[in-house]
C-alpha positions in Angstrom: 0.0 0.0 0.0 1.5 3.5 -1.2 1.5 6.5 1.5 -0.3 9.4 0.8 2.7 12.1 0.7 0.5 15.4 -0.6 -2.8 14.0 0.4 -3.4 17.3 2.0 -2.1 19.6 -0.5 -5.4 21.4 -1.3 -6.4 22.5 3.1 -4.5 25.6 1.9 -7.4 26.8 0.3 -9.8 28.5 2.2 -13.3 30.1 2.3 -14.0 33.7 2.0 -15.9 33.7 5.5 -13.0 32.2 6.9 -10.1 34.6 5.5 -12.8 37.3 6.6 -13.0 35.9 10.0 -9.5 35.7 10.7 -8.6 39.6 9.3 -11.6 40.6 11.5 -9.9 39.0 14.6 -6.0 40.0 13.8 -7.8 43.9 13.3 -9.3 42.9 17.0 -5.9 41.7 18.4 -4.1 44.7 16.8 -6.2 47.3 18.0 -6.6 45.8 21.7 -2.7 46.3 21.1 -2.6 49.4 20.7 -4.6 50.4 23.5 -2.5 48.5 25.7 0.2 50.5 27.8 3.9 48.7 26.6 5.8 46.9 29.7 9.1 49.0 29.6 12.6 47.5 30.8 15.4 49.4 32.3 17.2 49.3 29.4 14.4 51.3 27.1 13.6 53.3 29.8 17.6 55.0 30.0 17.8 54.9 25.7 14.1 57.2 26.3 16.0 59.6 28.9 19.0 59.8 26.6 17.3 60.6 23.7 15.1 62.9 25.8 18.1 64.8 27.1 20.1 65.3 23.6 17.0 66.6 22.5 16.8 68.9 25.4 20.6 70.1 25.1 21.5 70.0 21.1 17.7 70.9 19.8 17.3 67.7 17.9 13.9 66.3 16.8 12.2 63.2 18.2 9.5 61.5 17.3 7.3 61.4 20.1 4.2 59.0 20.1 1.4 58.6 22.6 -2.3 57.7 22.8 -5.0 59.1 22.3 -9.0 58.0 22.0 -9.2 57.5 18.8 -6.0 55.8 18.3 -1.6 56.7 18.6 -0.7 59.9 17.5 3.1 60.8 16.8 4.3 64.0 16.5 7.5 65.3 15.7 9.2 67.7 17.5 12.3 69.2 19.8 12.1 68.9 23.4 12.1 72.4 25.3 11.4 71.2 29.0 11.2 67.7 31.3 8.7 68.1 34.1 9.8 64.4 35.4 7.4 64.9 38.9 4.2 65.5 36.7 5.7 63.0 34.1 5.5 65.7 30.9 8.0 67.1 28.6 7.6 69.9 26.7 7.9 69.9 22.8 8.2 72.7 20.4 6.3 71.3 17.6 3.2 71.2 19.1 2.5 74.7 19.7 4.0 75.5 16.5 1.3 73.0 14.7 -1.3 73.7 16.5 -0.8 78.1 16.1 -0.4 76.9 12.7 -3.6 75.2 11.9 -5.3 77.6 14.1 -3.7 80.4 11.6 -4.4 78.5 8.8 -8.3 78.0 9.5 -8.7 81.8 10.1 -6.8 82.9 7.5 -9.5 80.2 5.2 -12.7 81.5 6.8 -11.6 85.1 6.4 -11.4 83.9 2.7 -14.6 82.5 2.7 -16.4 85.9 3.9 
């Protein structure tokens, strides 16, 4: 009697409700994810104060990424102050972008007028 080598060469087909199913649940698993606060080691802890304090002394840009409700939002920006009781730093960036837009939607409404 001869073995069967490939006799399960065609179970890597699947149906659409199951390829739907499992995108559905790895979306799920992704997003729970990303709500989740990281476990930090020592190690990534001191690489986040270094890169914090070069930023602080030399004026270099970081990437700084955090959550928010609807999701992580990064934003990209030199550190200008470390508040480390209240756990905040301070970042150029954001109240450059945000006068920005707020510039930008006056200046578009006073066009609009």
């Amino acid at each position: 009697m001869k073995k069967l080598y490939n006799q399960f060469a065609c179970s890597s087909f699947m149906l659409p409700e199951h390829v739907d199913s499992l995108e559905q649940r790895e979306k799920k698993i992704k997003e729970v994810e990303l709500q989740q606060v990281p476990e930090l080691d020592e190690q990534q802890l001191e690489l986040w104060e270094r890169i914090l304090q070069e930023s602080l002394q030399d004026g270099r840009r970081i990437n700084v990424r955090y959550m928010m409700a609807n999701g992580p939002v990064t934003i990209t920006g030199v550190i200008t102050g470390v508040n480390a009781h209240q756990k905040r730093i301070l970042l150029y960036a954001v109240v450059v972008s945000i006068l920005s837009a707020l510039i930008r939607l006056y200046v578009s409404s006073r066009n609009n007028n």
